[in-house]
N, CA, C and O atoms as a printed pandas DataFrame, in Angstrom:
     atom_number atom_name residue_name chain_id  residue_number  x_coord  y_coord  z_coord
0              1         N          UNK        A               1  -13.213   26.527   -1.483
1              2        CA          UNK        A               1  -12.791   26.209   -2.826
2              3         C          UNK        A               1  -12.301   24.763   -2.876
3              4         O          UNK        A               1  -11.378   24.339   -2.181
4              5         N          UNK        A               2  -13.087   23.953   -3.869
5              6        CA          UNK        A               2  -12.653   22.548   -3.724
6              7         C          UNK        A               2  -11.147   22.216   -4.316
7              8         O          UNK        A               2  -10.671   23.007   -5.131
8              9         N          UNK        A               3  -10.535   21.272   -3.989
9             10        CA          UNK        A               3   -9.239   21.076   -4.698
10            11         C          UNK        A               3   -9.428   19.420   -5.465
11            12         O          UNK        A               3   -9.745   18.520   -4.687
12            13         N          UNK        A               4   -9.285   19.154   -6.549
13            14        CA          UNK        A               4   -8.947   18.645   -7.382
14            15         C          UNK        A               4   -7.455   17.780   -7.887
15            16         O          UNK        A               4   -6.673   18.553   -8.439
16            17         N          UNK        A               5   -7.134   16.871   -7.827
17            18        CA          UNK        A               5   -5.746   16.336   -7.930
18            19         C          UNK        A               5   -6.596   15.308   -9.217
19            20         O          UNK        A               5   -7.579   14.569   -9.266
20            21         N          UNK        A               6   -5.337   15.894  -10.311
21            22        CA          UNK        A               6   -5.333   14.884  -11.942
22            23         C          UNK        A               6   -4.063   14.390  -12.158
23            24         O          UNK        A               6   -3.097   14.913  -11.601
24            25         N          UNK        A               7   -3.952   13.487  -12.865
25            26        CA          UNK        A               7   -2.803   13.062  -13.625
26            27         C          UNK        A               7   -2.408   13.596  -15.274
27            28         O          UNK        A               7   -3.337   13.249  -16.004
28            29         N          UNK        A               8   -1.714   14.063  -15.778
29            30        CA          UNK        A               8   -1.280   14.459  -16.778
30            31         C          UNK        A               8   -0.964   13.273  -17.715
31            32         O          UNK        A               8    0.065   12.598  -17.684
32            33         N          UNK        A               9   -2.017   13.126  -18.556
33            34        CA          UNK        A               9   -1.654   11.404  -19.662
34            35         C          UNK        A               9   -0.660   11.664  -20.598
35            36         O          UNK        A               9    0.060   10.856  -21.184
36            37         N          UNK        A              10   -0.703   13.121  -20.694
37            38        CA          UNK        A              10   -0.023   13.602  -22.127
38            39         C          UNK        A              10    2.124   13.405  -20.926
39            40         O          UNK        A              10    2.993   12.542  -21.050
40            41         N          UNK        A              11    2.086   14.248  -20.291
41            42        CA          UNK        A              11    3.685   13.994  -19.820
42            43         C          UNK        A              11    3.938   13.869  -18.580
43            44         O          UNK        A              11    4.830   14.470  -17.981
44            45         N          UNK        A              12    2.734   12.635  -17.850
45            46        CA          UNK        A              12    2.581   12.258  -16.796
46            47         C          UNK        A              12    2.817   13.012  -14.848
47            48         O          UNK        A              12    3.018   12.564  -13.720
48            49         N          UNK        A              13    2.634   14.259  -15.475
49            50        CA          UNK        A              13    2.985   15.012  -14.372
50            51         C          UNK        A              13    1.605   14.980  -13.369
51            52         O          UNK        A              13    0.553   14.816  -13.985
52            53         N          UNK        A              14    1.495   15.124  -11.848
53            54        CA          UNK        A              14    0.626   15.374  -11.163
54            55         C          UNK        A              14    0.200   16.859  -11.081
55            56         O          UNK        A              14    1.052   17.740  -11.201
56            57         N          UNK        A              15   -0.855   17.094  -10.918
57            58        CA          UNK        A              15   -1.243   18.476  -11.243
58            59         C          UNK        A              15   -2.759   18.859  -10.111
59            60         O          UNK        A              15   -3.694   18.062  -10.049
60            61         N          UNK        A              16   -2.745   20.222   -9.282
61            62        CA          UNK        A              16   -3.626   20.145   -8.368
62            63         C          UNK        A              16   -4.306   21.357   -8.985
63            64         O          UNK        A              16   -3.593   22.292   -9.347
64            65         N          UNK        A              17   -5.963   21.436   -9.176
65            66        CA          UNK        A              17   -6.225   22.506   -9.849
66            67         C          UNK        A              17   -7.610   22.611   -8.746
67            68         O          UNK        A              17   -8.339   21.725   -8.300
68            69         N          UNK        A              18   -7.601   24.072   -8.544
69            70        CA          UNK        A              18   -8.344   24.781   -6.985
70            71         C          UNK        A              18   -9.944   25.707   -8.125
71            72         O          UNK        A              18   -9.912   26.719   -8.826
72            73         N          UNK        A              19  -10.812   24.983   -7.883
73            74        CA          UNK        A              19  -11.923   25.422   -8.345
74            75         C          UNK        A              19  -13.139   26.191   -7.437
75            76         O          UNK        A              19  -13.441   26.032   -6.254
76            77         N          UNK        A              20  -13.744   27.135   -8.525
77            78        CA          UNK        A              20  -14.435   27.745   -7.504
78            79         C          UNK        A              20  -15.394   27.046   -6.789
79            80         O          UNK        A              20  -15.253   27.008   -5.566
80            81         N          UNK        A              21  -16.511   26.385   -7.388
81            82        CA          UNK        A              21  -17.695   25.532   -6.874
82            83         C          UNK        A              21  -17.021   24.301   -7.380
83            84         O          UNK        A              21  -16.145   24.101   -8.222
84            85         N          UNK        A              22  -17.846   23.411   -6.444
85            86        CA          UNK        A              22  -17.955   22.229   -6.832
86            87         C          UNK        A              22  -18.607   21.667   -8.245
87            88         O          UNK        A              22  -18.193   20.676   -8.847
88            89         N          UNK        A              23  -19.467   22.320   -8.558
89            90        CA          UNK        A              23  -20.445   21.899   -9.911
90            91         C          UNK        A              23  -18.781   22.375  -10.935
91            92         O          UNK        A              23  -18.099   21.565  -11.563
92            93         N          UNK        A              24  -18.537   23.745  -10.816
93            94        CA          UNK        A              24  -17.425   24.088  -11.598
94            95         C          UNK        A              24  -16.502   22.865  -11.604
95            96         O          UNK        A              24  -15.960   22.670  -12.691
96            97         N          UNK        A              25  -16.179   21.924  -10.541
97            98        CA          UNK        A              25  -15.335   20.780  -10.762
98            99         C          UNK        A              25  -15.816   19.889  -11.751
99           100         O          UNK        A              25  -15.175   19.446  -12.704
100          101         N          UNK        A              26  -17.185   19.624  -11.403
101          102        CA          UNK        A              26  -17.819   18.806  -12.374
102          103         C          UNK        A              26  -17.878   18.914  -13.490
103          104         O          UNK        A              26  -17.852   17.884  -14.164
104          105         N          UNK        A              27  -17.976   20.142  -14.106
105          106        CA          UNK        A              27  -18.064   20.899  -15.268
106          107         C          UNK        A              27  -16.858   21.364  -16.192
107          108         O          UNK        A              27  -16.881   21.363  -17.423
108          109         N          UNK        A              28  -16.161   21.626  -15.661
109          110        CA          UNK        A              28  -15.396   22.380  -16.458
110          111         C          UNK        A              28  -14.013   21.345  -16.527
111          112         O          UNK        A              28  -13.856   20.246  -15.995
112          113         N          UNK        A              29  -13.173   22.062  -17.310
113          114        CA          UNK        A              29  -12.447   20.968  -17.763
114          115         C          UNK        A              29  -10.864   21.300  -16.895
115          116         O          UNK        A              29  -10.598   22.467  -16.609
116          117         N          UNK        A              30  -10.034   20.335  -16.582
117          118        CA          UNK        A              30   -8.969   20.928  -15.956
118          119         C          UNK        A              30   -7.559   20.903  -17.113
119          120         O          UNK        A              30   -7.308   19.748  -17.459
120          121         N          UNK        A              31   -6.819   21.746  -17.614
121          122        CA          UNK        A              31   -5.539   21.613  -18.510
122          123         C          UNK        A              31   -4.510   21.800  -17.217
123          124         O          UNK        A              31   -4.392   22.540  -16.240
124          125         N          UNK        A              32   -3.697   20.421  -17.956
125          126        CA          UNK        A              32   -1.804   20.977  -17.328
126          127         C          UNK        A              32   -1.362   22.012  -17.474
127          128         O          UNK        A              32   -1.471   22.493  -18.602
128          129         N          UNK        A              33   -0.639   22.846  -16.364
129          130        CA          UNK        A              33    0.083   23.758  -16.716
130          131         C          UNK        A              33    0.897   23.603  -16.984
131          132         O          UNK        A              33    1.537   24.646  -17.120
132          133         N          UNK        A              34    1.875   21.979  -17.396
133          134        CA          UNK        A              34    3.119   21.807  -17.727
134          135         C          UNK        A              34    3.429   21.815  -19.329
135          136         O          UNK        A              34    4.367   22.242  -20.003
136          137         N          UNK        A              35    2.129   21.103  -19.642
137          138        CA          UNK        A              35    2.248   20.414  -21.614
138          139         C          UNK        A              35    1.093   21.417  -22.529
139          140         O          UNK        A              35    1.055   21.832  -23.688
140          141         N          UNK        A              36    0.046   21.560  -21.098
141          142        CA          UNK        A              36   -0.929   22.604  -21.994
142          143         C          UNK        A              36   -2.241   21.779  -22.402
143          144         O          UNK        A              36   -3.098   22.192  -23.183
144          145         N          UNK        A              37   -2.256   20.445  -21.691
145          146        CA          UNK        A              37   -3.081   18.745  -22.273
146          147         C          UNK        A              37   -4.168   19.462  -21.529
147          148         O          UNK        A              37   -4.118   20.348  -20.676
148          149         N          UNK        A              38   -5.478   18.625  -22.270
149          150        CA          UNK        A              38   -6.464   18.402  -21.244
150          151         C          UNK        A              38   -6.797   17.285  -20.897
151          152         O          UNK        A              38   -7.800   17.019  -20.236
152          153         N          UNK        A              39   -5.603   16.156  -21.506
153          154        CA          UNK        A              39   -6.066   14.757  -21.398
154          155         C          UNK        A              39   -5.373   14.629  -19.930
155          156         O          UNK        A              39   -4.167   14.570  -19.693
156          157         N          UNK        A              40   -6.520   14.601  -18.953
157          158        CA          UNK        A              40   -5.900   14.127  -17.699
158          159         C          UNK        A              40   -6.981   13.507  -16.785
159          160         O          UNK        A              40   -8.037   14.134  -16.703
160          161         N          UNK        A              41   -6.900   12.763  -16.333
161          162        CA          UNK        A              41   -7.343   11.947  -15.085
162          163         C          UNK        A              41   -7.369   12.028  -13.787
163          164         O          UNK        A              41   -6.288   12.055  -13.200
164          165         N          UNK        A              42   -8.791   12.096  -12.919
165          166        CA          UNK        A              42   -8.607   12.625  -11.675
166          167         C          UNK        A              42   -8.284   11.602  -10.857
167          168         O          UNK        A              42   -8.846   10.519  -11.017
168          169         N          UNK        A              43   -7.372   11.773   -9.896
169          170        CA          UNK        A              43   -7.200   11.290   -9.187
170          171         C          UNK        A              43   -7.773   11.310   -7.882
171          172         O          UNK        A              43   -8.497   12.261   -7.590
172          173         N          UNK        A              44   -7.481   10.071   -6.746
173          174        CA          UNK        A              44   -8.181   10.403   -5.525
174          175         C          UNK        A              44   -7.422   10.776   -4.503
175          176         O          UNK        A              44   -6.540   10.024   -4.088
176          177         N          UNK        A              45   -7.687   12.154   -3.877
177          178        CA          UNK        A              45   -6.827   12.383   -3.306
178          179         C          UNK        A              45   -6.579   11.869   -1.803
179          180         O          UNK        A              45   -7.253   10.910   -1.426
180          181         N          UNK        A              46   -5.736   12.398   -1.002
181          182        CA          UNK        A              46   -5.505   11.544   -0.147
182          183         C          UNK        A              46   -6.220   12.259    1.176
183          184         O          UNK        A              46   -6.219   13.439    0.825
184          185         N          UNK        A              47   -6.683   12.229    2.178
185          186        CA          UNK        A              47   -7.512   12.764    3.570
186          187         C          UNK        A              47   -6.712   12.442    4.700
187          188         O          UNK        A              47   -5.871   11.545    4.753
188          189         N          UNK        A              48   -6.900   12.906    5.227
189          190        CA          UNK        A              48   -6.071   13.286    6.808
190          191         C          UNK        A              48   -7.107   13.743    7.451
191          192         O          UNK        A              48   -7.738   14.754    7.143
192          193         N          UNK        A              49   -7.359   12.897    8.519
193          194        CA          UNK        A              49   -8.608   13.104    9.455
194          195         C          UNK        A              49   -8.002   13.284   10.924
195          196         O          UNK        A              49   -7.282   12.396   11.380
196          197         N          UNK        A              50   -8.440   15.006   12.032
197          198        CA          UNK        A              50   -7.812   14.978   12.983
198          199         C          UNK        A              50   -8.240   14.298   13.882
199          200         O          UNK        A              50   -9.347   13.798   13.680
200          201         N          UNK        A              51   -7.580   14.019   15.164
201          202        CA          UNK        A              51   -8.834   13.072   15.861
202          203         C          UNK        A              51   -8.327   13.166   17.029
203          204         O          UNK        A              51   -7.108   13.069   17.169
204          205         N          UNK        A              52   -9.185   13.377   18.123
205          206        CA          UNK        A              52   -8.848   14.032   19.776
206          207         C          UNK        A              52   -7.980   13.400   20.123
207          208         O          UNK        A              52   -7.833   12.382   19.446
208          209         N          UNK        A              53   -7.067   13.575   21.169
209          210        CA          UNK        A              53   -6.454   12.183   21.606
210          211         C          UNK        A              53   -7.221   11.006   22.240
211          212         O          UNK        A              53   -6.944    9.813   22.114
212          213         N          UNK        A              54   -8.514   11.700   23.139
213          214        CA          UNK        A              54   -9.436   10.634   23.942
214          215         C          UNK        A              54   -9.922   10.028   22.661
215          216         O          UNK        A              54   -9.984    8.932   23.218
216          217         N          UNK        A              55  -10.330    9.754   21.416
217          218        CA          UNK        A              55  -10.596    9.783   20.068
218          219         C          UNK        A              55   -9.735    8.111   19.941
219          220         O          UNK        A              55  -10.257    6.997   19.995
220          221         N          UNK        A              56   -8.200    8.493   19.753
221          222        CA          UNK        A              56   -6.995    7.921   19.785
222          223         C          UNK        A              56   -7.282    6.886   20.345
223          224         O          UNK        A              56   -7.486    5.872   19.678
224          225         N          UNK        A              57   -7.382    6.882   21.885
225          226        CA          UNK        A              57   -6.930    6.582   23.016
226          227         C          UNK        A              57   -7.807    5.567   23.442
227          228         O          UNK        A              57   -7.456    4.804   24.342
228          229         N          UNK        A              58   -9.244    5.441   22.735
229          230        CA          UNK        A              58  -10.796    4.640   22.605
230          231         C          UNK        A              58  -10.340    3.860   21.872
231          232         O          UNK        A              58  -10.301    2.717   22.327
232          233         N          UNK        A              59   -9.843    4.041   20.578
233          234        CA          UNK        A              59   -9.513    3.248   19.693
234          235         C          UNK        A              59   -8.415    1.784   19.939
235          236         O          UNK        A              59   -8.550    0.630   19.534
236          237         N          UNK        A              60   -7.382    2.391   20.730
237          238        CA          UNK        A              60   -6.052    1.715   21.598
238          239         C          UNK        A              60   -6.629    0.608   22.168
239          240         O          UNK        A              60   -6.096   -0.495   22.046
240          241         N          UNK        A              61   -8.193    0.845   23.098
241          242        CA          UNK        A              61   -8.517   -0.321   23.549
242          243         C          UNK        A              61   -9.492   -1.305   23.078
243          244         O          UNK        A              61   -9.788   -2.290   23.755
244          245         N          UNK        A              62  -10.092   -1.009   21.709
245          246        CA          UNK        A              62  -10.493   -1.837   20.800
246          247         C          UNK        A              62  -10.356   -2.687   20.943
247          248         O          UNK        A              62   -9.504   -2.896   20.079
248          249         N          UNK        A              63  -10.514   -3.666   21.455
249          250        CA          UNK        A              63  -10.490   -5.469   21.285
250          251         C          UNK        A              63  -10.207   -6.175   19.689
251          252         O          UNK        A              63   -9.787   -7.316   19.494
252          253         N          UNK        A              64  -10.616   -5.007   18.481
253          254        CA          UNK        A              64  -10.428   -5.704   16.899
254          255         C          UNK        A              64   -8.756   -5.279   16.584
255          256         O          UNK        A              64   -8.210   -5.770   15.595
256          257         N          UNK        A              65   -7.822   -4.120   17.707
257          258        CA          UNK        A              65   -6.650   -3.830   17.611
258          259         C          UNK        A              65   -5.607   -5.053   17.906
259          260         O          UNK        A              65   -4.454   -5.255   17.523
260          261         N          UNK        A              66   -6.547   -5.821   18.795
261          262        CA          UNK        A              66   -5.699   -6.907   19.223
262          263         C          UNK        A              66   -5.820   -8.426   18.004
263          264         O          UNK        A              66   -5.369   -9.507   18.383
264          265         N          UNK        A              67   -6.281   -8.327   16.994
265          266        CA          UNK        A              67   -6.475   -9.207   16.340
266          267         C          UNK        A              67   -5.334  -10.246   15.715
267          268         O          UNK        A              67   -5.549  -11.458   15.716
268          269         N          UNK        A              68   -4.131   -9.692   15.192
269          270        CA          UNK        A              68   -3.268  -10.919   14.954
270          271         C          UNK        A              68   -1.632  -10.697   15.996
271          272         O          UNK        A              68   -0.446  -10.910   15.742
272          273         N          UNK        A              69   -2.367  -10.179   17.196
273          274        CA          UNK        A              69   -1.284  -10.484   18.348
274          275         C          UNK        A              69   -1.364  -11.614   18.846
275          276         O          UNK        A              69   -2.281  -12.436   18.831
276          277         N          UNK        A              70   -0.184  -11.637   19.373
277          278        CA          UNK        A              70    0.235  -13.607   19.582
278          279         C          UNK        A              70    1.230  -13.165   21.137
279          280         O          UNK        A              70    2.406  -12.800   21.135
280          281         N          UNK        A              71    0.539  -13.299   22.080
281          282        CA          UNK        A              71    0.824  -12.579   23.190
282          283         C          UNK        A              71    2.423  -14.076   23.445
283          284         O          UNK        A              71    3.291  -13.903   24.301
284          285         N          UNK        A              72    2.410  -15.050   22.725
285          286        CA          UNK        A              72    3.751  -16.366   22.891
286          287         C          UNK        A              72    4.710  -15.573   22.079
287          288         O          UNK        A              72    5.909  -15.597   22.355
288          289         N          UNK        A              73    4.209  -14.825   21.024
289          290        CA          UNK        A              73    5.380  -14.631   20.260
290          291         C          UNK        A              73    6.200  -13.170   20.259
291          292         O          UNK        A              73    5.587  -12.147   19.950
292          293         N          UNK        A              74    7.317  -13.136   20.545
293          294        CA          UNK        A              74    7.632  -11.667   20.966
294          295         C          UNK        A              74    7.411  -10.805   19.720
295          296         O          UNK        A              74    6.601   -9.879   19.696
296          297         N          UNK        A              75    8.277  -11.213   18.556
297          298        CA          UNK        A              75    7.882  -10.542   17.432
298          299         C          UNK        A              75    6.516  -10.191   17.162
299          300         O          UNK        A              75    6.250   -9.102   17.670
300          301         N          UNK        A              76    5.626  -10.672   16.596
301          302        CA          UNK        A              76    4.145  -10.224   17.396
302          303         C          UNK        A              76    3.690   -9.299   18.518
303          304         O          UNK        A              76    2.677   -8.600   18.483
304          305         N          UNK        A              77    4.447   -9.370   19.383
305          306        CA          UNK        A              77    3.940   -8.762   20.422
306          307         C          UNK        A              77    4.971   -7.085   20.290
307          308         O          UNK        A              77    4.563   -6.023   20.758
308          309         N          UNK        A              78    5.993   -7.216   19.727
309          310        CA          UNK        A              78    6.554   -6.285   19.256
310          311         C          UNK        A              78    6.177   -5.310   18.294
311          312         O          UNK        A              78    6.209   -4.090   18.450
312          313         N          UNK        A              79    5.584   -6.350   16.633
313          314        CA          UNK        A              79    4.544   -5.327   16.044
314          315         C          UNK        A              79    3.509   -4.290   16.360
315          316         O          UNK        A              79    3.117   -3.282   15.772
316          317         N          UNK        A              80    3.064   -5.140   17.981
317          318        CA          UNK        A              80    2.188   -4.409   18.236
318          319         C          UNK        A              80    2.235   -3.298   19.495
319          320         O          UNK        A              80    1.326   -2.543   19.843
320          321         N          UNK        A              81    3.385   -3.415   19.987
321          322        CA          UNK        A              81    3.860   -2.180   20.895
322          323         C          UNK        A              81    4.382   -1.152   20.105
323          324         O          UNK        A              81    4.464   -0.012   20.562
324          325         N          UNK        A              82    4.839   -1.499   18.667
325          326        CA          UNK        A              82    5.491   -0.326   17.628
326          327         C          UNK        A              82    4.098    0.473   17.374
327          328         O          UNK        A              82    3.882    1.638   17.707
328          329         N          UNK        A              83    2.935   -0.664   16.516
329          330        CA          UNK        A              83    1.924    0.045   16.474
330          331         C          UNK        A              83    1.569    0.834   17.492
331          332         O          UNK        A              83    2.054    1.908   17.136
332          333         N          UNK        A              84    0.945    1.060   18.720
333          334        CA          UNK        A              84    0.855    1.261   19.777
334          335         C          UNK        A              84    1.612    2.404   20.196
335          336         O          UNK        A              84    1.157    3.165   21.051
336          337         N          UNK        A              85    2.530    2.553   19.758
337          338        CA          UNK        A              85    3.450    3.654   20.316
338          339         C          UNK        A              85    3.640    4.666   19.502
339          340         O          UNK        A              85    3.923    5.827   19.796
340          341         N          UNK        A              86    3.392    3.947   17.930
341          342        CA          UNK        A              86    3.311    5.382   17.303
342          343         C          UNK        A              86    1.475    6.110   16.722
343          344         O          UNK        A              86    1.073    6.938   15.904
344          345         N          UNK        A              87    0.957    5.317   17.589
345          346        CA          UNK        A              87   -0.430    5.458   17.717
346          347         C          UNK        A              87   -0.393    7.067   18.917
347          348         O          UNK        A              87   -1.000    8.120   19.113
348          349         N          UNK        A              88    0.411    6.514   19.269
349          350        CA          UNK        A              88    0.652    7.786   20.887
350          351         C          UNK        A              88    1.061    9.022   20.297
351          352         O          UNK        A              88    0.725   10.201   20.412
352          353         N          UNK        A              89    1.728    8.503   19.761
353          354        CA          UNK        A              89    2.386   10.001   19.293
354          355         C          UNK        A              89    3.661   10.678   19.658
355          356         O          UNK        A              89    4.401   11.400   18.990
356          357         N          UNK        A              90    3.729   10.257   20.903
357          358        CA          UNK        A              90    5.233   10.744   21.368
358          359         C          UNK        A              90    6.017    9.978   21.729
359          360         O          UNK        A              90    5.569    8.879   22.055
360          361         N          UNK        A              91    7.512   10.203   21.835
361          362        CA          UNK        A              91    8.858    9.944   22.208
362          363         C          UNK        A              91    8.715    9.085   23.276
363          364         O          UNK        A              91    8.738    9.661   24.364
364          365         N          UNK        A              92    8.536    7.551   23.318
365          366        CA          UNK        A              92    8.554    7.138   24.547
366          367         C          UNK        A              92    9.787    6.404   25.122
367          368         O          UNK        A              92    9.859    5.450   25.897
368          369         N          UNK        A              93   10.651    7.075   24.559
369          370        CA          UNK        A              93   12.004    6.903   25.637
370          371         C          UNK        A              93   13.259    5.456   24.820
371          372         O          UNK        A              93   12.949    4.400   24.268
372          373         N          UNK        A              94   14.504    5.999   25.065
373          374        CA          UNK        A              94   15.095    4.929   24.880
374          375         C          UNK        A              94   14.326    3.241   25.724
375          376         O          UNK        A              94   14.049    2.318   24.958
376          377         N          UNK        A              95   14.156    3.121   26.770
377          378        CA          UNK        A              95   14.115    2.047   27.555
378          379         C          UNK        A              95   12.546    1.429   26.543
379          380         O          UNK        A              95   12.782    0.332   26.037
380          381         N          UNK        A              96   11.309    1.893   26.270
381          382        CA          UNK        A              96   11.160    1.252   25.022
382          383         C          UNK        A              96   11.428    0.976   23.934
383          384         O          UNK        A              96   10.952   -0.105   23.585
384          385         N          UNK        A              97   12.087    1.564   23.098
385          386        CA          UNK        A              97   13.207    0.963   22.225
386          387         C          UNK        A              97   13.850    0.134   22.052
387          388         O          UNK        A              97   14.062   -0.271   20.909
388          389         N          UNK        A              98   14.553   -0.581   23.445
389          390        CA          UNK        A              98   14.874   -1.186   23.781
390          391         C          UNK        A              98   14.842   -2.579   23.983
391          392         O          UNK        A              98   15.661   -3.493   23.886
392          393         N          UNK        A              99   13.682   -2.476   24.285
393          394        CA          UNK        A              99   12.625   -3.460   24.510
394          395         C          UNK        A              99   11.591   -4.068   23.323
395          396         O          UNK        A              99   11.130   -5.208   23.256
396          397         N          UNK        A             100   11.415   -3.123   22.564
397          398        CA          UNK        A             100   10.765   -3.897   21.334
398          399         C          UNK        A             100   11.912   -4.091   20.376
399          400         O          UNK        A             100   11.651   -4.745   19.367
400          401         N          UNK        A             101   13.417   -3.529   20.555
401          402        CA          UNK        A             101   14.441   -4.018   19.556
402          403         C          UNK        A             101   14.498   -5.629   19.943
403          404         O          UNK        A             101   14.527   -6.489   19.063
404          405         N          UNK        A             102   14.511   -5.923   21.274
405          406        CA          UNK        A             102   15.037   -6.957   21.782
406          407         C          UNK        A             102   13.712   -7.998   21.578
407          408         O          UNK        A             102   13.974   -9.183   21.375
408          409         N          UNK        A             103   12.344   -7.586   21.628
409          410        CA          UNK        A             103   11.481   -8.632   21.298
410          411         C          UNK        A             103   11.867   -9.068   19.427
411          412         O          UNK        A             103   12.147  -10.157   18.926
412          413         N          UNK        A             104   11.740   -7.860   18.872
413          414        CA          UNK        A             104   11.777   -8.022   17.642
414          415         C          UNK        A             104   12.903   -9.171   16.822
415          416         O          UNK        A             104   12.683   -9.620   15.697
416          417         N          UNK        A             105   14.135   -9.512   17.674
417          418        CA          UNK        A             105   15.108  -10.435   17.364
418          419         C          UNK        A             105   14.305  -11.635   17.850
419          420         O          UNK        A             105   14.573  -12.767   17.447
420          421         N          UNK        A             106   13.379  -11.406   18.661
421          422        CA          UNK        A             106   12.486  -12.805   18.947
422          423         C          UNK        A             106   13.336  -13.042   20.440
423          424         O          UNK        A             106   13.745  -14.185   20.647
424          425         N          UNK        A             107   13.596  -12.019   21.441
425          426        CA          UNK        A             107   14.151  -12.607   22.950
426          427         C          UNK        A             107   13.038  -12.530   23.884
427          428         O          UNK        A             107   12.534  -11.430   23.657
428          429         N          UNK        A             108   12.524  -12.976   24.609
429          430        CA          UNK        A             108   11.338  -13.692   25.759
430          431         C          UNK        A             108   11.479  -11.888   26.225
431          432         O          UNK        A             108   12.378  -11.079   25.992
432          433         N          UNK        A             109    9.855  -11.712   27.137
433          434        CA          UNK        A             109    9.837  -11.095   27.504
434          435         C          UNK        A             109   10.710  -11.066   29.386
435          436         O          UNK        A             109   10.930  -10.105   30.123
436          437         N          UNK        A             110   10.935  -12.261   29.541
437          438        CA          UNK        A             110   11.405  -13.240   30.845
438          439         C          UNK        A             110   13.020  -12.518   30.398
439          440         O          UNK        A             110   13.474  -11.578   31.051
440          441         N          UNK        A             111   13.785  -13.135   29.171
441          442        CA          UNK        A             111   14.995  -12.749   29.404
442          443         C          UNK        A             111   15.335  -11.225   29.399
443          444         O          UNK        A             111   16.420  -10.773   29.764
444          445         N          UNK        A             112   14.460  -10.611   29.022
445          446        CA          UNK        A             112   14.467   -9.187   28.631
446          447         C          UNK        A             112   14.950   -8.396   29.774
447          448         O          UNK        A             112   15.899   -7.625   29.919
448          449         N          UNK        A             113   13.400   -9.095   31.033
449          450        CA          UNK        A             113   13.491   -8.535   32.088
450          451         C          UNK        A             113   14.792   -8.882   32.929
451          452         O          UNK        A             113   15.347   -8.097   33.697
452          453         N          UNK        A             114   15.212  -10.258   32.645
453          454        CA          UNK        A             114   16.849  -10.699   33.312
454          455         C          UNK        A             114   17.772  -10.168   32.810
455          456         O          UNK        A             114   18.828  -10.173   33.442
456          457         N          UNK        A             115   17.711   -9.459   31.378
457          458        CA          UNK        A             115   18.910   -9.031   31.328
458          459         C          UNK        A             115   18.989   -7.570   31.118
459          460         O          UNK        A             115   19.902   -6.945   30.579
460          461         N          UNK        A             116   17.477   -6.954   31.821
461          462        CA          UNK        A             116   17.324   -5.509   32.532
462          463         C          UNK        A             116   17.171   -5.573   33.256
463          464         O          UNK        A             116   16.285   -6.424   33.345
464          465         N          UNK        A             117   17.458   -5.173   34.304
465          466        CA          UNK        A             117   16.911   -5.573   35.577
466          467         C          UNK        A             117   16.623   -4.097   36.230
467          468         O          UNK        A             117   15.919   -3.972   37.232
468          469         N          UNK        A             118   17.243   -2.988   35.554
469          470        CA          UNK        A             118   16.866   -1.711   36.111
470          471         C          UNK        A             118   15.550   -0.987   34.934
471          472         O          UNK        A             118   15.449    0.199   34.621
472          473         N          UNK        A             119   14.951   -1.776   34.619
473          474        CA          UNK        A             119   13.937   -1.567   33.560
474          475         C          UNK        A             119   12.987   -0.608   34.077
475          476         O          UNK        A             119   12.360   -1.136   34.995
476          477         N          UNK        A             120   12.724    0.252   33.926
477          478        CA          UNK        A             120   11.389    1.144   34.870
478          479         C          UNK        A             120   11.780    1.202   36.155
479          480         O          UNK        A             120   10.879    0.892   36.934
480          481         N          UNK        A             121   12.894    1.514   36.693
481          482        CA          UNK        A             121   13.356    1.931   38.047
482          483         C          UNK        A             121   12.744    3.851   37.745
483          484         O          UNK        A             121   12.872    4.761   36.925
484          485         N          UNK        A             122   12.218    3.611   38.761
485          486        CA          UNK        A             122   12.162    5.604   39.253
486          487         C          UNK        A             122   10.597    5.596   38.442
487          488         O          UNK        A             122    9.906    6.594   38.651
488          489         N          UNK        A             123   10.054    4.580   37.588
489          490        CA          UNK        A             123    9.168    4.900   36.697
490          491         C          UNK        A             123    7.728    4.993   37.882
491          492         O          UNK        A             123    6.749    5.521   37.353
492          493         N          UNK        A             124    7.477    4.486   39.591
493          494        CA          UNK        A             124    7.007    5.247   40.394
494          495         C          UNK        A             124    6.939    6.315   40.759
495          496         O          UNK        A             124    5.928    6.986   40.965
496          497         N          UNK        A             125    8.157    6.620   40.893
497          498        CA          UNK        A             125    8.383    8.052   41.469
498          499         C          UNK        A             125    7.615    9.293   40.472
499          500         O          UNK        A             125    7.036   10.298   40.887
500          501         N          UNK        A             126    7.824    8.853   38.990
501          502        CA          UNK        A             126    7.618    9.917   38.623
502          503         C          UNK        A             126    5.637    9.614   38.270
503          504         O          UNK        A             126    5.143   10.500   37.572
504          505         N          UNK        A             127    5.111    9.003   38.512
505          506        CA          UNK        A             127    3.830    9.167   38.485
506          507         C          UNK        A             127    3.158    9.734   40.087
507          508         O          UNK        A             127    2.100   10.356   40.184
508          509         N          UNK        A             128    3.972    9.381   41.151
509          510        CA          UNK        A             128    3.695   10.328   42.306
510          511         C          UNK        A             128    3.629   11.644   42.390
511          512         O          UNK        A             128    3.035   12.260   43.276
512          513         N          UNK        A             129    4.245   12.127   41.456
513          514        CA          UNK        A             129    4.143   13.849   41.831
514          515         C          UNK        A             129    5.908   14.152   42.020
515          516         O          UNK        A             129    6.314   15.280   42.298
């Protein structure tokens, strides 16, 4: 059953109306259930596309992802570890947080590391097993 999203001209309400066929969308007319109008306007609705993580994860290394990174400028380089991370999907830890708070004020990736110095300690261990 196709779904349909209009705008209400008469008392501007959004309104989603669930038709049987598609031709029936085409055809037939949709009324508000708020005012009772048929003056309404379809709108486009919005899509959500799922996508594997290997899907994701192809995309990450795109060469057109890297397009207005500025590997000199931390801020820059910060936009794009935010992107990047919520590209992932998950929780990646205070200690990145951290780290793109501190690029994002515009601090070197040099002082970052001087003034962490336990930055990714143990972060071996736990890819060993």
């Amino acid at each position: 059953m196709p779904v349909y999203e209009y705008r209400c001209r008469q008392c501007g309400r959004r309104l989603s109306v669930w038709w049987r066929t598609f031709s029936d969308a085409e055809t037939g007319t949709a009324r508000c259930p708020h005012c009772g109008s048929e003056d309404v306007t379809r709108l486009v609705s919005r899509v959500r596309i799922v996508r594997s993580e290997d899907s994701r994860m192809e995309d990450l290394t795109d060469p057109a992802q890297f397009g207005d990174l500025d590997e000199n400028d931390p801020k820059s380089m910060a936009r794009w570890m935010r992107k990047m991370g919520d590209e992932m999907g998950e929780d990646l830890g205070p200690e990145f947080e951290e780290v793109v708070d501190r690029l994002e004020t515009g601090q070197s990736p040099e002082d970052i590391e001087d003034a962490l110095p336990d930055l990714g300690a143990g972060a071996e261990d736990s890819f060993m097993g």
